[in-house]
N, C-alpha and C positions, 0 to 999 in steps of 0.2 A: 821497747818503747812503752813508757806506761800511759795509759788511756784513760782517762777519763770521761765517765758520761754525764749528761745533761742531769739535772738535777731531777725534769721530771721523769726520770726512769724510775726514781724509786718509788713512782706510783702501779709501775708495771713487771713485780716481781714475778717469779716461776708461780704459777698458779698449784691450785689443789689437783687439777685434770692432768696435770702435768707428774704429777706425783703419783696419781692413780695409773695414771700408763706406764711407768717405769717397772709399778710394783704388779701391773698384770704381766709385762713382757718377761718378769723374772717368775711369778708364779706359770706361765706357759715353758717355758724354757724348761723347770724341772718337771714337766709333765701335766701340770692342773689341765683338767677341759674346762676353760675358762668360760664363760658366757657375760660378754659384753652389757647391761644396760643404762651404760652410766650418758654415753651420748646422743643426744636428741639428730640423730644422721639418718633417715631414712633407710630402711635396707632396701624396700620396695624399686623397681624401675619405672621410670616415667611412661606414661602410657602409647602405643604405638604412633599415633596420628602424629604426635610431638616427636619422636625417634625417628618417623618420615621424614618431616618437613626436615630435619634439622641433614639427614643423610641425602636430601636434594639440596641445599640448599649451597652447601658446604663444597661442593662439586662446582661453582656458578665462580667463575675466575673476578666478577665484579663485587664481592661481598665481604673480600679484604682489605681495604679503606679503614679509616678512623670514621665511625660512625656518629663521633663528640657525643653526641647527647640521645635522645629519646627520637625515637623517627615519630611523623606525624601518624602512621598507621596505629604503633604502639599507645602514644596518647591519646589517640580518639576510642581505642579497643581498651585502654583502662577505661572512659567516660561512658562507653558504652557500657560495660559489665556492671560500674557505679551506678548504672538508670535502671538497670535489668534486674538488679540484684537488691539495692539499698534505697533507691526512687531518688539516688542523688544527685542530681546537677555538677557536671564538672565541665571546665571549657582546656582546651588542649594546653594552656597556660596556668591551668592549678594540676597537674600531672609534671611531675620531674623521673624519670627514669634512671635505676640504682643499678651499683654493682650487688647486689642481693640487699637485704633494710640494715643485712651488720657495717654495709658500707656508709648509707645514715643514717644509725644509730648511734657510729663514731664519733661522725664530722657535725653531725646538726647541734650538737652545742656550742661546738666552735662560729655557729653564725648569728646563734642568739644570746649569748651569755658573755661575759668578761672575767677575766682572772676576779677569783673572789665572790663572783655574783652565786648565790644560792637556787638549786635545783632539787624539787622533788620528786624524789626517786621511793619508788614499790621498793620494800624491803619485809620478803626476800627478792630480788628481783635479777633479770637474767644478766651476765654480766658485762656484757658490752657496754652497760649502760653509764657502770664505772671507769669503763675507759675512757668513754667519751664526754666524760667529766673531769677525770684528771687531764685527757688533753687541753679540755678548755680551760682550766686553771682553776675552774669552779669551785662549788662546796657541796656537796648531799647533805637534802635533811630528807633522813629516811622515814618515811610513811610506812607505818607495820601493819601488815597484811598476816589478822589475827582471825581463828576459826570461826570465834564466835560473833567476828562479822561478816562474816561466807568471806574472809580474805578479800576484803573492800576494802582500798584508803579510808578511815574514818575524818573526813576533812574538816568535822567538829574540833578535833584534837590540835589541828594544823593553830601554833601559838600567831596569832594577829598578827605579830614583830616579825614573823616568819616570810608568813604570808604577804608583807609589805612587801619583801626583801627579794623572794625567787620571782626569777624571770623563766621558769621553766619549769611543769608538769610532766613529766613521763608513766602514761599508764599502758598495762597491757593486758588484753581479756580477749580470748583466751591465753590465760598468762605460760610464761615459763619464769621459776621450775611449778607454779602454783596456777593449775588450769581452771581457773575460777572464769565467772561469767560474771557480764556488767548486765543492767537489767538499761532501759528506757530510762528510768526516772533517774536511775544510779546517773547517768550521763549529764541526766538533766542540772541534776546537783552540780554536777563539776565544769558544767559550762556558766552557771550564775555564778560559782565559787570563782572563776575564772573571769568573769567580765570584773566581775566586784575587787578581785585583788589585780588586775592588770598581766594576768601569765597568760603563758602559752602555753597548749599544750599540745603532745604529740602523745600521740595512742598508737603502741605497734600492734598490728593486726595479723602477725607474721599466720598465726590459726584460723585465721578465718573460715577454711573448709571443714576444716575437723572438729565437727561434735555430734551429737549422736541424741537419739530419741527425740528429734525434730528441737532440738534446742540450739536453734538459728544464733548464732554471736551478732549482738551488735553493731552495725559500723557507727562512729563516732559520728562521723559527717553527717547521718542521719536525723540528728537531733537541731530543732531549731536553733540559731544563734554559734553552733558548732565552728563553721565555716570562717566567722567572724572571730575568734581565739587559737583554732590550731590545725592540727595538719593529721593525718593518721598514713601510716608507713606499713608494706604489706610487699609478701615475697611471693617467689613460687619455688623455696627450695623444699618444704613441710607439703603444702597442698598440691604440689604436681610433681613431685618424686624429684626437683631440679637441684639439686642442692648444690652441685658440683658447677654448673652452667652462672652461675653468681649473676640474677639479676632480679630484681624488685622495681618500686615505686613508692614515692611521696606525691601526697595527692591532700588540697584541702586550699586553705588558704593562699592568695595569690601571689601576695607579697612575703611571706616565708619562702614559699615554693621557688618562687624566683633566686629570694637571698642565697635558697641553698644551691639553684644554678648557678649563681656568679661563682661560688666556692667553687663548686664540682667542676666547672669548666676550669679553674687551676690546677686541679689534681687531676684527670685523666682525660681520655678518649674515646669513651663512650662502651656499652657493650657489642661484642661481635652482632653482627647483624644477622646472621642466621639463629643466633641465639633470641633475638626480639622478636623476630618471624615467629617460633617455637614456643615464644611466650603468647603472642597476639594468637593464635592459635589455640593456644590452650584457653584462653578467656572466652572465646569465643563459641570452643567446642567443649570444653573440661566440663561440666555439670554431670552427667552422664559418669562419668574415669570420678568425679569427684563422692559421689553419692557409693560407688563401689569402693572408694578406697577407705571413706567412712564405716561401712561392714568391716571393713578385715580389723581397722582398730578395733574398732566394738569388742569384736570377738575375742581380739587379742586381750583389750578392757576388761574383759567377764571373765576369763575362764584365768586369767592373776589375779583379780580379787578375791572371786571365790573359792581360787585353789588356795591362797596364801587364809584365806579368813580360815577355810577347813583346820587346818595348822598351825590356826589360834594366831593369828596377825589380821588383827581387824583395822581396816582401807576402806577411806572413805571413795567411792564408786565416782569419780570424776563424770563432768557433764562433756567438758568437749580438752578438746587439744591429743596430743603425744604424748604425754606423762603421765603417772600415777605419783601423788606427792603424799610421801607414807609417812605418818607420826610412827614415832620408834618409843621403846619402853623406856620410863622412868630409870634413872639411876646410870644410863650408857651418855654421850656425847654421839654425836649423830656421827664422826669419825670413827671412833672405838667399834660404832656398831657399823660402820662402811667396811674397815677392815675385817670385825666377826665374819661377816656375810663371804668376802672374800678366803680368806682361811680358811674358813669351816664349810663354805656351801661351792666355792667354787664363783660366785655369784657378783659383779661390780656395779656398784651402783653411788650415787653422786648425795656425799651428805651436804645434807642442808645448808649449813653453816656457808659454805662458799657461797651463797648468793647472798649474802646478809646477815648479820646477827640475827635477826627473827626467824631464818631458815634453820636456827639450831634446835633439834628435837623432832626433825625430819629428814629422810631422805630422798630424794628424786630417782625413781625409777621410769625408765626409758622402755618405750613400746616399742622397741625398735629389732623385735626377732620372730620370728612366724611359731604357728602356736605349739609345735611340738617343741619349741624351746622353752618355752615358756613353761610347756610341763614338765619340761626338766627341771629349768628354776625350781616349782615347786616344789619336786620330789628332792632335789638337792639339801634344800632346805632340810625339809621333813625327815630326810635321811641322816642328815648333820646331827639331829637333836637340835639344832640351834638355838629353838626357843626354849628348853627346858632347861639347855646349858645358862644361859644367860638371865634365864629370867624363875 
């Protein structure tokens, strides 16, 4: 039978990650000690209190039900953590509870945009963002996230005719694959940029806990008049080791929040509920597990920059998030130098390019190996000649 598929598949070909696994399963296979840092997956485990609750919980014969949506303990313990944390005001009806924020990341275009409507989209930017663009029919007009504006949307640049036209802002700080930081004022900008052109915007906050040297990330919500334009979207697979458990939150605006209930109540059933439990727990108790998980990045942060700088690859020293987002030399495509690394070092990691045209002439390295790996990485390198072959 021949098969045809829909037409917007062809917005969801075989990705570059996908190509990257193929090409490490074959370089393991003849032997390489491979070292993974191309995906942003946590290796760490979730901290005990959370691996309790969830091994009582799970044992209780009433906890397999359809939970539909977000229990009332869950939404009041995001409103609580939002007061505790950001001084934000949230009522249990601006909290929507997610299958992790990839779940909406996906679907939230499809409740504010129309085939054809224009979204701007952080370019480079993580790449869900394009999925859930091509599902809604949408258009990207990518905002470049360039050095020498600390990797800020410049919304100066944003063409007027643009700006008339998008019905949708997508920011993220601390970003992925570029873990840049919003300041106060930076926000303040893009909530006046935002009343004045009539968008919306959503700020994923998936980093929220992770940054380092007391450089606190922004919540969006914080900012006057916030509330009143968009919504900001935040997990616990990055700041509380859950990555596998798939559950987040959308939180901000009431009448967004709601639209993306109506959707979400046609697609699923809510998250397992000892899974909610595990998460209202972790907000309540995580500060402490959060502040320590901060150290081990740090450390892991310090000792790749400055083992990689030693070896003549100089990396700008990120403020917060899981990544390290490396400019590569002059003269390579940030692929050419993803597979170097691989060949030569043993070493995977995620070029630029895949998250946007402006991600080219970088690569995304993943903090995601404890640090005697990491000094392998660098001796790998260093042992390869890498840079002297190449450069």
């Amino acid at each position: 039978m021949n098969i045809t598929l829909s037409n917007r598949m062809h917005s969801f070909q075989p990705s570059i990650f996908s190509e990257l696994s193929q090409y490490k399963k074959q370089k393991i296979s003849e032997g390489a000690p491979i070292i993974d840092l191309s995906i942003g997956s946590p290796d760490l485990a979730p901290p005990s209190f959370i691996t309790k609750i969830l091994a009582e919980e799970v044992l209780k014969g009433d906890q397999y039900g359809y939970s539909l949506t977000g229990t009332s303990e869950f939404n009041h313990a995001v409103s609580a953590f939002y007061k505790r944390n950001y001084q934000v005001n949230l009522t249990d009806q601006e909290v929507l509870l997610l299958m992790g924020s990839q779940d909406g990341l996906v679907h939230f275009p499809m409740v504010i945009a129309n085939p054809g409507d224009v979204i701007l989209v952080p370019d480079p930017g993580y790449t869900a963002y394009a999925a859930g663009i091509a599902m809604a029919g949408a258009k990207p007009y990518f905002m470049p996230l360039k050095k020498e504006n600390k990797f800020l949307p410049d919304l100066s640049m944003i063409p007027t005719e643009i700006a008339e036209q998008a019905k949708i802002m997508i920011l993220n700080f601390p970003g992925n694959p570029v873990p840049a930081l919003a300041s106060k004022e930076y926000f303040t900008e893009v909530v006046a940029f935002a009343k004045k052109h009539h968008i919306l915007v959503l700020h994923d906050f998936a980093y929220s806990e992770l940054y380092y040297e007391g450089n606190k990330p922004v919540s969006f919500l914080s900012i006057d008049g916030a509330k009143d334009v968009g919504v900001e979207m935040s997990s616990f697979s990055k700041n509380y080791n859950m990555a596998g458990s798939r559950i987040g939150f959308l939180a901000g605006n009431k009448q967004i929040v709601q639209a993306m209930n109506q959707l979400k109540s046609n697609l699923d059933y809510g998250v397992f509920l000892p899974v909610q439990k595990a998460a209202i727990c972790a907000l309540e108790e995580g500060a402490e597990f959060c502040e320590s998980s901060r150290k081990v990045y740090q450390e892991r942060r310090d000792i790749l920059v400055s083992g990689l700088k030693e070896i003549g690859w100089e990396i700008t020293k990120p403020d917060a998030g899981m990544f390290i987002w490396a400019e590569i030399p002059p003269g390579f495509t940030s692929l050419e130098f993803t597979y170097a690394l691989i060949d030569k070092a043993n070493v995977v990691v995620t070029p630029g390019h895949a998250f946007g045209p402006n991600g080219e002439g970088y690569v995304r390295i993943a903090l995601v190996s404890d640090t005697e790996q990491l000094k392998k990485v660098i001796s790998s390198i260093k042992e390869a000649n890498i840079f002297k072959a190449l450069f």
